[in-house]
Structure formats: C-alpha cells, structure tokens
GULUMVO-352763 format. One line per 10 residues: number of its first residue (from 1); for each residue x, z negated, y of C-alpha. Coordinates in nm, 4 decimals, m for minus. Example, Ala and Ser with C-alpha at 12.3 -4.5 7.8 and 13.67 -1.06 7.14 Angstrom:
1) 1.2300 m0.7800 m0.4500 ~ 1.3670 m0.7140 m0.1060
// end
This chain:
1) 10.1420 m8.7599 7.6053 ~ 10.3657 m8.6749 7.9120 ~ 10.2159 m8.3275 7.9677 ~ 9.9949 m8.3893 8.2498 ~ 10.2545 m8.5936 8.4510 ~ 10.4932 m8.2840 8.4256 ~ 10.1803 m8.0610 8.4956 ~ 10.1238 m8.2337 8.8231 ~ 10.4643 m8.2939 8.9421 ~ 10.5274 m7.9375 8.8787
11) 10.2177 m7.8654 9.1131 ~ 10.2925 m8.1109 9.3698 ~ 10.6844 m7.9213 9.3690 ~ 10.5020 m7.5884 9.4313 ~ 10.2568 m7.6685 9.6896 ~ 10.5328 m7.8519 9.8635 ~ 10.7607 m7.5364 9.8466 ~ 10.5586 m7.3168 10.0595 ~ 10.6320 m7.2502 10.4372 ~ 10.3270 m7.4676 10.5454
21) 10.4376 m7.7878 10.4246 ~ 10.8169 m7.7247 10.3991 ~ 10.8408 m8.1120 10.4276 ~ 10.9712 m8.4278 10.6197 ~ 11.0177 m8.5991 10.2537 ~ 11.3803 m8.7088 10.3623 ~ 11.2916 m8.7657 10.7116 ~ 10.9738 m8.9922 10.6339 ~ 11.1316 m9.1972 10.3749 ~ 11.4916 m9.2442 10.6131
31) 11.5268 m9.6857 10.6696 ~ 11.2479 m9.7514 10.4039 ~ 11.3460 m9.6218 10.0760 ~ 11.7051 m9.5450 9.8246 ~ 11.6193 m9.2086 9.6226 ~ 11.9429 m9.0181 9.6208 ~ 11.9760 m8.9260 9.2189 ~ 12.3385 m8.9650 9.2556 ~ 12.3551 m9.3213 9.4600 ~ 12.0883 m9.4280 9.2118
41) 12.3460 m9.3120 8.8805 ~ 12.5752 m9.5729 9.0505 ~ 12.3861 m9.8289 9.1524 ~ 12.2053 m9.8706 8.7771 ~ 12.5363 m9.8453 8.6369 ~ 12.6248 m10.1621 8.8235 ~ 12.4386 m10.5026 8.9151 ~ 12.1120 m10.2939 8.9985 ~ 12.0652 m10.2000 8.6177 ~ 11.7869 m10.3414 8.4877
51) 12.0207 m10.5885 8.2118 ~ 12.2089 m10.7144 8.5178 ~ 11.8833 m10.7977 8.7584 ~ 11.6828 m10.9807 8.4494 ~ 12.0341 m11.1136 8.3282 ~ 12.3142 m11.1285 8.6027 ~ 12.5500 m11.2912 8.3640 ~ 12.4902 m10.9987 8.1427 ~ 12.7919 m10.7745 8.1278 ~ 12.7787 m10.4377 8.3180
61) 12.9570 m10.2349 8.0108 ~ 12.6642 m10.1204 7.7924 ~ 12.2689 m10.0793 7.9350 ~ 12.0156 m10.2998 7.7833 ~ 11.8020 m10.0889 7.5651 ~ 11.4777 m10.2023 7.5101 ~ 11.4616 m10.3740 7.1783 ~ 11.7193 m10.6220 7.3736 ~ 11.4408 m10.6579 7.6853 ~ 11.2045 m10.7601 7.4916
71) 11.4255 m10.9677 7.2673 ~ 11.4656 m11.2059 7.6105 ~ 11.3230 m11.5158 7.5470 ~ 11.2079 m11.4061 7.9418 ~ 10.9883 m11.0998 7.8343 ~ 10.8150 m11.2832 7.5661 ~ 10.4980 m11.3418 7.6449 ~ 10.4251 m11.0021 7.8608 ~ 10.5392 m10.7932 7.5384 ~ 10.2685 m11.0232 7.3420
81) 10.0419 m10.9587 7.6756 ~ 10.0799 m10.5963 7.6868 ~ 9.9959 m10.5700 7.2796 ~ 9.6674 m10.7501 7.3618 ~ 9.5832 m10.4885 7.6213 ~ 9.6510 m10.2124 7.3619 ~ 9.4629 m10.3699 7.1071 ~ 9.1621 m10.4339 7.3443 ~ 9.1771 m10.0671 7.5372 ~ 9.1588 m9.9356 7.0936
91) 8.8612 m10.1463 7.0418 ~ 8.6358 m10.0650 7.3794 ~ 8.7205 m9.7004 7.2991 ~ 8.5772 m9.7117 6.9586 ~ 8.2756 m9.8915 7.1031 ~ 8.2308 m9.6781 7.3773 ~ 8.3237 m9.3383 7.2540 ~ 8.2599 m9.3294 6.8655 ~ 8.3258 m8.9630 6.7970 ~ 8.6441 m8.9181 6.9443
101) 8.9544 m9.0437 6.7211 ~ 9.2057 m9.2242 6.8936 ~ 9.5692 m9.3051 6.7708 ~ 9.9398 m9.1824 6.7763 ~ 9.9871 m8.8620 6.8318 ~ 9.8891 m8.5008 6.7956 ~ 9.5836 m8.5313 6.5581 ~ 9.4154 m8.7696 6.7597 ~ 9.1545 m8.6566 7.0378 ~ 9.2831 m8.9726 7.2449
111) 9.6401 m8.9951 7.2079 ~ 9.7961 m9.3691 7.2044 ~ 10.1238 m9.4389 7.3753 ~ 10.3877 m9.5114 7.0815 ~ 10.4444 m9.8476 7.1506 ~ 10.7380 m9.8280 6.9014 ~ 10.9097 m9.6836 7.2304 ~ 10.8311 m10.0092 7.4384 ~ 11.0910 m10.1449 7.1814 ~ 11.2984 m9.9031 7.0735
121) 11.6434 m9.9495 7.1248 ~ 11.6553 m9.5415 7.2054 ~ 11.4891 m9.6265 7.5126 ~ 11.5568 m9.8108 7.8231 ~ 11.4537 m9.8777 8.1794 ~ 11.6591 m9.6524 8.4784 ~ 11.6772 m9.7382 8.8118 ~ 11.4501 m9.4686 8.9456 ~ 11.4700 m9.6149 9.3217 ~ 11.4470 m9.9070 9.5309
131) 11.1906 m9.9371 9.8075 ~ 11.1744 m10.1527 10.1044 ~ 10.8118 m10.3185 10.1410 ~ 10.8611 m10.5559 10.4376 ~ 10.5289 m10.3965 10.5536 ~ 10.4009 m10.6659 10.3070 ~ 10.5597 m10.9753 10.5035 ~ 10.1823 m11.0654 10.5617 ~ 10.1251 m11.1598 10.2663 ~ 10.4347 m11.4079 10.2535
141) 10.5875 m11.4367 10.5885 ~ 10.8248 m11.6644 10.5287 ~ 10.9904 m11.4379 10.2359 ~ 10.9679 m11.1061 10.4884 ~ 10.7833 m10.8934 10.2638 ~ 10.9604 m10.7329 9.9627 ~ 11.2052 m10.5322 9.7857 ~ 11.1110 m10.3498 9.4832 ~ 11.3413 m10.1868 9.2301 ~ 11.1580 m9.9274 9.0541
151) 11.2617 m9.8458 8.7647 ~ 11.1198 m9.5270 8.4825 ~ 11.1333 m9.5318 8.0916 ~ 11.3698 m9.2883 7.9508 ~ 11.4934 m9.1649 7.5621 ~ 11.8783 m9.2839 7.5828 ~ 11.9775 m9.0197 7.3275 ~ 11.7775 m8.6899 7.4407 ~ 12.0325 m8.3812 7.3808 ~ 12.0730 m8.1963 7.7147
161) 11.9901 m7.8563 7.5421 ~ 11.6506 m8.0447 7.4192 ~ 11.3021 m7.9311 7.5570 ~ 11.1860 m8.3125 7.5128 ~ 11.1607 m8.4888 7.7801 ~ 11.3933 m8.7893 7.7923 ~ 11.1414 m8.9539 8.0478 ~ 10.8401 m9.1675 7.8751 ~ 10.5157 m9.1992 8.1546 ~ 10.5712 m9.6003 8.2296
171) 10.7413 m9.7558 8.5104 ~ 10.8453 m10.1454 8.5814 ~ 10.8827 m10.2436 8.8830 ~ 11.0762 m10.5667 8.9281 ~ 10.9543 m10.7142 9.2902 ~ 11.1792 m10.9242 9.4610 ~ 11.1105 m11.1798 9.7910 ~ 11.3318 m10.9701 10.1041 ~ 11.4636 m11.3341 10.2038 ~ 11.5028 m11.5962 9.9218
181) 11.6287 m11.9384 9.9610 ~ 11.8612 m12.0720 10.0360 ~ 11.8343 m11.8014 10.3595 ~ 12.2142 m11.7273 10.4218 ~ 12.4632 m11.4687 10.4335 ~ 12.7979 m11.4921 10.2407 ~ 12.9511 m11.5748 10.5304 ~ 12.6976 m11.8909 10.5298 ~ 12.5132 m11.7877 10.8551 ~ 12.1240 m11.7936 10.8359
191) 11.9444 m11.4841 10.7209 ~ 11.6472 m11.3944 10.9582 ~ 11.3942 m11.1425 10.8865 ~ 11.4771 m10.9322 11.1995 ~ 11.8477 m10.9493 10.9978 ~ 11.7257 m10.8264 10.6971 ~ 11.5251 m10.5404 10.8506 ~ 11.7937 m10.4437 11.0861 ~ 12.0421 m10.3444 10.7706 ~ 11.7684 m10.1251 10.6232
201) 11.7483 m9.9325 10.9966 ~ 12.0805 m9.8974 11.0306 ~ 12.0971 m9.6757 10.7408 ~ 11.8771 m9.4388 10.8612 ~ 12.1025 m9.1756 10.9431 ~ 12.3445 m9.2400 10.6599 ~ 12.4597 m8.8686 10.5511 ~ 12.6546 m9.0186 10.2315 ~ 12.5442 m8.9470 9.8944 ~ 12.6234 m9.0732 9.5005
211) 12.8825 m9.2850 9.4881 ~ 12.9969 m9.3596 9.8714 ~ 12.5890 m9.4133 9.9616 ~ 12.5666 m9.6788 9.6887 ~ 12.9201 m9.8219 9.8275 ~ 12.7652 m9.8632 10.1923 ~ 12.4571 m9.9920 10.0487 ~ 12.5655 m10.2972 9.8542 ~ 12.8371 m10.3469 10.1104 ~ 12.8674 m10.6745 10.3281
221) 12.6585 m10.6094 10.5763 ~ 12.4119 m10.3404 10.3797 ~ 12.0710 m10.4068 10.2713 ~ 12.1669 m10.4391 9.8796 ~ 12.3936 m10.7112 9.9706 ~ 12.0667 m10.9184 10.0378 ~ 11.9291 m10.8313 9.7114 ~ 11.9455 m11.1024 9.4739 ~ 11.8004 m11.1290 9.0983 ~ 11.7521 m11.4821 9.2035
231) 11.5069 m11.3588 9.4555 ~ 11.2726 m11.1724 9.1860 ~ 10.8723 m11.2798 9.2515 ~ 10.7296 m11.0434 8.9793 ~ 10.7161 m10.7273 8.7645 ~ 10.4623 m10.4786 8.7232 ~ 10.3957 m10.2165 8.4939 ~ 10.2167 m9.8455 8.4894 ~ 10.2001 m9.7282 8.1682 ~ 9.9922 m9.4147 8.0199
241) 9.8387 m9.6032 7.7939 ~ 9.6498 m9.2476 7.6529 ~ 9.5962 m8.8817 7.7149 ~ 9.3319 m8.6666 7.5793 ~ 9.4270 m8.2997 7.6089 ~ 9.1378 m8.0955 7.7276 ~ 8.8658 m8.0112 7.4659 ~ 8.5764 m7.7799 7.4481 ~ 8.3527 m8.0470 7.5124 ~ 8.5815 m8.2460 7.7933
251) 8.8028 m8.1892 8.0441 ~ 9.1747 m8.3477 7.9872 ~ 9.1618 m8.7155 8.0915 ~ 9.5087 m8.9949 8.1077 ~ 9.4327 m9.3654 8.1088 ~ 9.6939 m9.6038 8.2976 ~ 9.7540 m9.9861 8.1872 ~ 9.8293 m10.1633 8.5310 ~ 9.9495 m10.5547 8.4884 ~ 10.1618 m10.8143 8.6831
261) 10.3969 m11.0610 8.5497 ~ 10.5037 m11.3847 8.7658 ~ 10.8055 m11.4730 8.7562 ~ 10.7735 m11.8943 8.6367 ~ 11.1301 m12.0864 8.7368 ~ 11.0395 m12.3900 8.5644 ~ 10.9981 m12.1686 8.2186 ~ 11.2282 m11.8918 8.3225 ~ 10.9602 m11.6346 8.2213 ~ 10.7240 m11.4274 8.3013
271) 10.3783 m11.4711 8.2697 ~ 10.0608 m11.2367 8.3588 ~ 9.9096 m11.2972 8.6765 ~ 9.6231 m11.1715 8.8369 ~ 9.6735 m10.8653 8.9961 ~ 9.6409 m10.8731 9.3866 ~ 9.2770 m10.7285 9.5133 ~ 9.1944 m10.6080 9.2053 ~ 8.8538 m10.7361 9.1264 ~ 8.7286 m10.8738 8.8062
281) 8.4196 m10.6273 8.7733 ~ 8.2794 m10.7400 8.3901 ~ 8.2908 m11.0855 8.4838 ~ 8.1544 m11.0742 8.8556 ~ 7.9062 m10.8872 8.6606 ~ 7.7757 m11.1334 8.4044 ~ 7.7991 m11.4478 8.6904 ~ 7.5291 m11.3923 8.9636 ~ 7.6758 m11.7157 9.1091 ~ 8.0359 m11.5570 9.1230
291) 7.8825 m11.2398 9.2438 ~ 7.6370 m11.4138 9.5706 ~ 7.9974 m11.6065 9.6545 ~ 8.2130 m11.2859 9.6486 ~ 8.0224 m11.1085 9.8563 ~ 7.9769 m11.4372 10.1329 ~ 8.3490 m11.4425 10.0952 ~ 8.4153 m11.0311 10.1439 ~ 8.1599 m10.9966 10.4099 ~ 8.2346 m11.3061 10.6296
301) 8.3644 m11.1450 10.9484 ~ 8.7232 m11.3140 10.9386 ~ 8.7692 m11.1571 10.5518 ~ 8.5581 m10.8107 10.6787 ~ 8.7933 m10.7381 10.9917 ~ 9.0954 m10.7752 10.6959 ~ 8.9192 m10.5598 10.4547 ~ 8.9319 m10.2993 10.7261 ~ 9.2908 m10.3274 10.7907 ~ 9.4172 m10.3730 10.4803
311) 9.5954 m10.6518 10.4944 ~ 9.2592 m10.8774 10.2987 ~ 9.3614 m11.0876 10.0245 ~ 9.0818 m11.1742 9.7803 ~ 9.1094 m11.5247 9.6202 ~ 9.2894 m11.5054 9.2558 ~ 8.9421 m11.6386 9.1298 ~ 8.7600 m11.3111 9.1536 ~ 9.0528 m11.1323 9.0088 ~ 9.1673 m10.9341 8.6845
321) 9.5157 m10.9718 8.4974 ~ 9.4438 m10.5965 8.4235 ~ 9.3588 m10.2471 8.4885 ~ 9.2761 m9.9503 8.3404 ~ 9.2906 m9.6553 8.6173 ~ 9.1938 m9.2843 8.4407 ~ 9.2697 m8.9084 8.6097 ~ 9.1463 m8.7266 8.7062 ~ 8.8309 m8.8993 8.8710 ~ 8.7159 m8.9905 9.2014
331) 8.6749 m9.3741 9.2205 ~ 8.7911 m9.6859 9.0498 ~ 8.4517 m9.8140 8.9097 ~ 8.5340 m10.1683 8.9754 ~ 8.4130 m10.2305 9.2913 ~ 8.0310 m10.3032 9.2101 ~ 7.8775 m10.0949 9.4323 ~ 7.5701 m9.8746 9.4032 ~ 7.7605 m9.5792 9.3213 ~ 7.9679 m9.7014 9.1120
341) 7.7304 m9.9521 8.9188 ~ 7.8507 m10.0549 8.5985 ~ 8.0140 m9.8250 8.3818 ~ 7.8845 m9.5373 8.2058 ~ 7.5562 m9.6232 8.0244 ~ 7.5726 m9.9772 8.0443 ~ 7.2822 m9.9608 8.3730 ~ 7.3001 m9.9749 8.7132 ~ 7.3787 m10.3184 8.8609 ~ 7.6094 m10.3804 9.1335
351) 7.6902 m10.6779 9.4247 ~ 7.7632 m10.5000 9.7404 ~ 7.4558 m10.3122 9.8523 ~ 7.4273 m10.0425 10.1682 ~ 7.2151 m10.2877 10.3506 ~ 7.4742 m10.5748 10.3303 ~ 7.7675 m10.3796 10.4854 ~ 7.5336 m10.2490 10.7515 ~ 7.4598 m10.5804 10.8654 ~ 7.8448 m10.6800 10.8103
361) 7.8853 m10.4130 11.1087 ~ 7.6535 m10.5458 11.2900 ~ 7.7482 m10.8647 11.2776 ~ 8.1533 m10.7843 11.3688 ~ 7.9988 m10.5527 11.6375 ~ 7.8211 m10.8842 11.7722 ~ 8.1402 m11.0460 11.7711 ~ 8.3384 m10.8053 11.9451 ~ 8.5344 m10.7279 11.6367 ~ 8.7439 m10.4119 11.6910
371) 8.7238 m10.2404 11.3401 ~ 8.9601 m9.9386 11.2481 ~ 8.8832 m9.7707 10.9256 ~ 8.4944 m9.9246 10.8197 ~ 8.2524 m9.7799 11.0560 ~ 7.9822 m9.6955 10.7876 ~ 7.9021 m9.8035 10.4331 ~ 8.0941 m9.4525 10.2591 ~ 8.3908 m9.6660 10.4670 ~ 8.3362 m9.9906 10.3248
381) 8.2773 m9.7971 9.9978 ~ 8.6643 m9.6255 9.9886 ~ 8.8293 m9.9114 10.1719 ~ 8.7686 m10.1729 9.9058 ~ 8.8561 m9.8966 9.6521 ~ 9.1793 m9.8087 9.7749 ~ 9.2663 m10.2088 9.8330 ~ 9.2478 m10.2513 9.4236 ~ 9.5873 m10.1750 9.2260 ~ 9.3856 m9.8936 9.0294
391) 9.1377 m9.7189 9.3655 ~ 9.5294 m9.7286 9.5111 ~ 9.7108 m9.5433 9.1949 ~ 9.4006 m9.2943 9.1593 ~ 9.4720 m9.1808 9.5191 ~ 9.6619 m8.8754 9.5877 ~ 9.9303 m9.0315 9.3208 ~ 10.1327 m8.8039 9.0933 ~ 9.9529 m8.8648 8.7216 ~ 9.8707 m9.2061 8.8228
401) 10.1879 m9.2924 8.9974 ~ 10.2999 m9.3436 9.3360 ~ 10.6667 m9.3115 9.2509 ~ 10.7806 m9.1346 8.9752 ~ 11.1734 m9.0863 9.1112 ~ 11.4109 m8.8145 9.0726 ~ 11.5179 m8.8220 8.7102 ~ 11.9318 m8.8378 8.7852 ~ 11.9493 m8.8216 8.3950 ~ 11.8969 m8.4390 8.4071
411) 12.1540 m8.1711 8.4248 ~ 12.0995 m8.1246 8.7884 ~ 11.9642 m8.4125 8.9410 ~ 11.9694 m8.3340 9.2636 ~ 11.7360 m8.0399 9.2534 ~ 11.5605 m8.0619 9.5759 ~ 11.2160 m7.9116 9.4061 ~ 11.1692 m8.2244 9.2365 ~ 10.9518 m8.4920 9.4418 ~ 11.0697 m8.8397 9.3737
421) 10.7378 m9.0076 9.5221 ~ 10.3469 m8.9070 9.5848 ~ 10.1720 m8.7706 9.9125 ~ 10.0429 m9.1207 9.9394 ~ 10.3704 m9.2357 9.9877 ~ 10.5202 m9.0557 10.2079 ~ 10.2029 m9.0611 10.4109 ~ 10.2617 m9.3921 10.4316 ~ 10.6304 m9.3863 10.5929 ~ 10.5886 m9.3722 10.9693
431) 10.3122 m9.6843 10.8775 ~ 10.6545 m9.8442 10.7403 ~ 10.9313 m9.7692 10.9663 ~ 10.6956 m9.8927 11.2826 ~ 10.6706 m10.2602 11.0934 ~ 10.9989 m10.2266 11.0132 ~ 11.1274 m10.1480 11.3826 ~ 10.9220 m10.4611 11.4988 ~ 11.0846 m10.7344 11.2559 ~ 11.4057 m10.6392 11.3722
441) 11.3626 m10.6619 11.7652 ~ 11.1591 m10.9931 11.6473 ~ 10.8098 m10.8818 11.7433 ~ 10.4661 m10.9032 11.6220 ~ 10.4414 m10.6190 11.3862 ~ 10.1106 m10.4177 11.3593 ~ 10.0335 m10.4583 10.9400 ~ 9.7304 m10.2622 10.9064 ~ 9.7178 m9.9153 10.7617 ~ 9.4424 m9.5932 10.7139
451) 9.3090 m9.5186 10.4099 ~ 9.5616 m9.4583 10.0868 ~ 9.4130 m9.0926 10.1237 ~ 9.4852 m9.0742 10.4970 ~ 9.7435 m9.2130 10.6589 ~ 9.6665 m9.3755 11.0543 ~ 9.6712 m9.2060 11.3666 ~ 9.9810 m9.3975 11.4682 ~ 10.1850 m9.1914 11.2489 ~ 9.9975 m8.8461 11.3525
461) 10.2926 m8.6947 11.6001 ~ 10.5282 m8.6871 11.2592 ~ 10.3019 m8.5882 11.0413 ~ 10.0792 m8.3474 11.2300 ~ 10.0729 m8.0410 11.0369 ~ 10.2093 m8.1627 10.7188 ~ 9.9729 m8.2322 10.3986 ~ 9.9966 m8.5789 10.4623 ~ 9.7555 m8.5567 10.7760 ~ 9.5863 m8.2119 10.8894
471) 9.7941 m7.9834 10.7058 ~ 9.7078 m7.8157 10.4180 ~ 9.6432 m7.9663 10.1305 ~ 9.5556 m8.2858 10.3171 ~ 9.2135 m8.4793 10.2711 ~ 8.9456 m8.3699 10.5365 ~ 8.5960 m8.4838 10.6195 ~ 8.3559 m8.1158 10.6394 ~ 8.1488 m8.2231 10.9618 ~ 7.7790 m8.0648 10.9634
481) 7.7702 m7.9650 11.3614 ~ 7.6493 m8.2855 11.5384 ~ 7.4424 m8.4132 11.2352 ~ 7.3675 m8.7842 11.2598 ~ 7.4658 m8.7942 10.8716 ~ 7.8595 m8.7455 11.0109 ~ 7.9780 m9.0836 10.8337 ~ 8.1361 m9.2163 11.1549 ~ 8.4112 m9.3576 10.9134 ~ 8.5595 m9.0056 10.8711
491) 8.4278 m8.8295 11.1412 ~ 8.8828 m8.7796 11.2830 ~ 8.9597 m8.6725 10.9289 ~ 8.9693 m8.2865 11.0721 ~ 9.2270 m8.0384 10.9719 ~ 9.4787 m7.8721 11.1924 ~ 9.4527 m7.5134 11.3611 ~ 9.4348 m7.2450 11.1697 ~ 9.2803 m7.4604 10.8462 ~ 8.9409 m7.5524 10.7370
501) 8.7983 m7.8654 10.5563 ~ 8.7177 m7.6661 10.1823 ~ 8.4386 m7.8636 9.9853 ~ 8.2755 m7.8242 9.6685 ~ 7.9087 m7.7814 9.6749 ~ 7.7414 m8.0223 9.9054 ~ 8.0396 m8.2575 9.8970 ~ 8.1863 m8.3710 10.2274 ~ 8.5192 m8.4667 10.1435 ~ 8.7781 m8.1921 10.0394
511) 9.1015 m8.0359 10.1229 ~ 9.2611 m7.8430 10.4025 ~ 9.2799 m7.4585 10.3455 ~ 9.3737 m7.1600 10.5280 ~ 9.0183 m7.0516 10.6732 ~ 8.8182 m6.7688 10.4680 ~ 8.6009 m6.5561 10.6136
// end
C-alpha cells in the first residue's frame, strides 16, 4: 500500500540532492512553518499530541492510540462517515471496473487500505508539523487565518531493526482559528492579528533545535502560546484509500479519500462538511438548473477576478463532502469542462464551455479588471483545477500529499535527505512570508497566489533557479516561436539559462532540463 509514497519521496530526496537544486527548503519555510524532527518529538509528547488537542484534560502520560480516538464520543460520526466513503469508493469500483478485484491486501489488483488500522490501538496520530496559514485570513478575517497541526499515521510498536514501515499513508490535520475568542493574552491584553503574526516572524532566525526550539515556541510570548484546542475550526483527512501496483495491462495507480470535519460546539463533535471549492461534479451534472446558476455565479466578474487570484470561495451549495484524487494523472475530472467531461465512458457533457470563459475575458477586460493568472481558457481550465482540494493535492504533491513531515520516529530523524513537505509547498513560501510581513506592520496584505504548479513572480528573486520556478525540474510552458497558439496564460512559465522546457510529444507543458542537442 505505502510503496509508491516511499517511491516518490525517495525521488523527490534525489532530485533535490543534486548541485542544481541544492535547496532553500529551510530558508523558504523560516516564520511560516515548525518541522524540526526533534522540536516536533517534544512538542507531541506534550499539549500538542493529538490526545491533549482533541482532549486537553486528557493526561500527557500515555498517547492516545487510535481505538481510544475513535472511541470519543467527538469522532463518532466521521469514523461512521469515513466507513460510508469506503463502502461507496468498493461499490463504484466494482461498477466501473468489473475485472479487477479489489480488497485487503496482496492478492487483490486494487489494494484496500486496512481500515482495521484506522482503529487499531497499534496505531496512532504523530505530530508531523505545524504550519502557519494566516495567508488564509481572507477567508475569515476576523480569526487571522489559521494554524494547522499536521499530524501522520504511524504503527506504535514497529521494531527499529524492522523493514516495515511504521508510517501508514493518511494524515489529519486538525485546523485551528490563529485568533479565537475571547482575543487576549495571558497577561489579559488584546490579541491583534499583527500580534499573532509578529511571534511567528520573530522566529525566523531561531538556530535552536529539539527540545530548547519547542521551549521557545510554546513560551510566553511564542507563537504556540496562542495555540489553543479551544480554537480548533476543523479536521481533515488524506488517506490512500487504494493502490494498484502496476500490471501488464495498467500502469500503477493510488486513490486518495479527501474529507472535512466541522468542528460543532453545541454537540462537541465533528461533523462532515463540505469541502471548500471542491465542486460537486455528479450532481451539477444531473441538475441543468444547478449547472446554468454555477456558471452565472463563477463567471460573474466580481467571482471571475477571485477565481484568478485564488482567493474565490464557491457557495457550500455547489459543493462535495468528498474527494477522491488518483496519481498519477493530470487533472482532477471534477471541474466539468470539455476536457474533462464526465468521467470515463459515461459521455461527454460538461458546464463551462471555451466560448463562455472567452467572453468572461472580455467582459473583465471591458471593465478594466486587472487579471493575473487567467488570460486564456487552458488558464481558466488549471485555475479552477488547482482551487479544488483534489486539482490542489494532484499538483506537484508527494503521493498525493502536500506534507508528509519528517518521520522523528526513525533512528535518525534528522536526516537532512528526507523532505518533510512537497515542491508545491515550498513554492509557496515567499507567497506566505510576504502576507505574513504585512499583518504584522498592520497593512493590507496581497492574498492572491500563481498557480499550485507555479508559484508568482513576486517570489521569483528567491526562487530563481530553484525547481520551484525556472530551475530544473520546475513546470515550463514549450513556446512555438511567436505562434498565436502561445496560451497567453503561460506564455512567463520559461525556464532559466542553461535549461530547456522538455515536452512529450506535442504537449506544451513539461519540465525544465539541461538542454540536449
């Protein structure tokens, strides 16, 4: 089940290893992210383990193992919710894909994630690192964005001399508001959000590690401090729900089950919720009159300009409480377009066509609407991809995460080939710190951001050269000359000196590579 995870982080390790992209990691993720294995040990050994956040009056002595999580009167109803996905991802596979067996393990062509390990109580959740999203105050300005606790599934009683891997391909992240009420200090002064991002800053240039970093963290004036369980919005699961090892007939493929639970204060549990942008494509599908008002809605000009930055929120009523996002594969088909249509063999129907987006230009061009990213309909086409939870996870993720962590559970945790997070995310990190810089002087922040599979301009100086960007490995745009059929929307996604934009057959997007002659 957890091959092709180690398969690609293994990749991603080497690639990163070489002289050309000997990387920023540490640099890029300084102010806006906790990932030293050590400081992590310590911090999930105390309030930040996953018993004490769910269960603060829990006591701190033994971890909660999962047959106690989902024993919590609390975790009810998403362990029923998450059984219902199973049950339904087993039945569309049978009716979709007859011939192939699918089940628990090895003698299965689609292998089934044990759930017995969901609750086992030989597994639990670690603390696999915290991440500061106060780019996110958009959607909730009053809360200042959020703080997420990520956290991986592990085997609790793995012998170190075992070649099984004690980590299980599922993370939960528990999401928390970055200013809950009441909004004060212990010292009873009023927290601010230009407060709450200055502690993250000012542990930018922290040189501590393990158990002194996870001191100065959660001390009175560090960002942990701030960090409440009372503050928790949400969790959200990615779990590889199944993996078919390559066949003669197929290459390998890995499903991922994506789902939110909302945290309800008046029931004290959590309940699934629809999952932000991520667009209910079956039922769109069967309700033309859903479909003709999605598409007003999406292509007004006021929604449009937010599609293009990013920052859109599409109404809960279009929305799914689920999502199942496979890899290896290009798109998310879930964002009923021509290309994507409905899925395999079911026809060719879709909402959004060229013709509509085109005139959506148009129309934002009439209005003097500056637009960043969408400048074509292949624009409009990946931007509304990479919005969804699952376009997002498919995109230069490792094995359909975004942040795997450093497992500090191994004998040398803080071997610096492993990568703790994708390119996406580090990508993303100069995006980050430049929001996070402007809440804390108090000004206006700029919230939109480039494409998941190429980060904006803004952040080019620090990330010129690196995979990220133009260096290689990163995702390019192969330009024909001064051919009218450049999509305008890509036409800066070049690669730096020395490097050429490598394509497969008549494809136009690909990969920086050293040129060949």
């Amino acid at each position: 089940m957890s091959f092709p995870l180690r398969f690609l982080v293994v990749a991603f390790s080497a690639l990163c290893a070489l002289p050309v992209c000997a990387g920023p990691e540490k640099a890029l993720e300084r102010g806006t992210a906790v990932t030293d294995p050590l400081a992590l040990r310590e911090l999930d050994r105390g309030r930040f383990g996953l018993g004490r956040i769910l269960a603060p009056a829990r006591s701190a002595d033994a971890p909660l193992d999962n047959a106690q999580l989902f024993a919590m009167p609390a975790m009810g109803a998403a362990k029923t919710a998450i059984d219902a996905e199973f049950e339904r991802y087993v039945a569309r596979h049978k009716q979709a894909l007859p011939g192939e067996t699918i089940g628990v393990g090895d003698a299965f062509a689609f292998q089934l994630f044990d759930r017995a390990q969901l609750v086992s109580a030989d597994t639990r959740f670690v603390l696999a690192g915290i991440v500061n999203r106060m780019d996110r105050a958009y959607v909730a300005p009053a809360n200042c964005g959020e703080i997420r606790l990520i956290y991986r599934l592990t085997r609790s009683n793995v012998p170190a001399a075992s070649e099984s891997p004690a980590r299980l391909p599922m993370t939960l992240n528990v999401i928390l508001r970055a200013k809950g009420e009441p909004a004060i200090d212990r010292d009873g002064r009023p927290i601010t959000c230009a407060a709450v991002a200055q502690r993250w800053l000012a542990i930018e240039n922290l040189s501590q590690t393990g158990r002194d970093l996870a001191a100065r963290l959660q001390a009175k004036d560090g960002p942990l401090d701030l960090v409440m369980p009372e503050n928790i919005d949400r969790i959200e699961i990615n779990l590889q729900i199944a993996h078919a090892p390559k066949s003669k007939t197929r290459d390998f493929r890995t499903d991922y089950l994506l789902k939110v639970f909302r945290f309800n204060a008046q029931t004290r549990a959590f309940a699934e919720a629809p999952m932000e942008n991520q667009i209910d494509r079956e039922r769109i599908l069967a309700d033309a009159g859903l479909a003709r008002e999605l598409k007003a809605w999406l292509l007004d000009p006021v929604h449009f300009a937010e599609l293009d930055r990013g920052t859109v929120l599409i109404p809960e009523k279009f929305l799914a409480k689920a999502a199942v996002a496979p890899t290896p594969v290009g798109f998310v088909p879930s964002n009923l377009l021509p290309e994507f249509g409905l899925s395999e063999g079911e026809g060719s129907g879709f909402v959004f066509g060229e013709s509509d987006v085109i005139a959506a230009l148009k129309k934002a061009a009439g209005e003097a609407t500056s637009l960043q990213n969408i400048r074509s309909f292949g624009g409009f086409q990946r931007r509304l991809n990479d919005v969804t939870c699952a376009g997002c996870h498919q995109t230069r993720g490792i094995g359909g995460f975004h942040f795997p962590g450093v497992d500090w559970m191994a004998a040398k945790p803080s071997n610096s080939t492993v990568v703790p997070a994708s390119p996406h995310f580090f990508g993303d990190q100069s995006r980050r710190r430049d929001i996070l810089a402007a809440l804390g002087e108090a000004r206006t922040p700029d919230y939109s951001r480039g494409f998941a599979s190429r980060p904006q301009l803004r952040g080019a100086k620090e990330l010129a050269g690196s995979e990220y960007s133009d260096g290689w490995g990163a995702h390019c745009y192969r330009l024909m000359g001064k051919s009218a059929s450049n999509d305008a929307s890509f036409r800066n996604w070049a690669c730096a000196r020395g490097l050429a934009c490598q394509t497969s057959g008549t494809a136009r997007m690909g990969m920086c590579f050293v040129k060949t002659r």
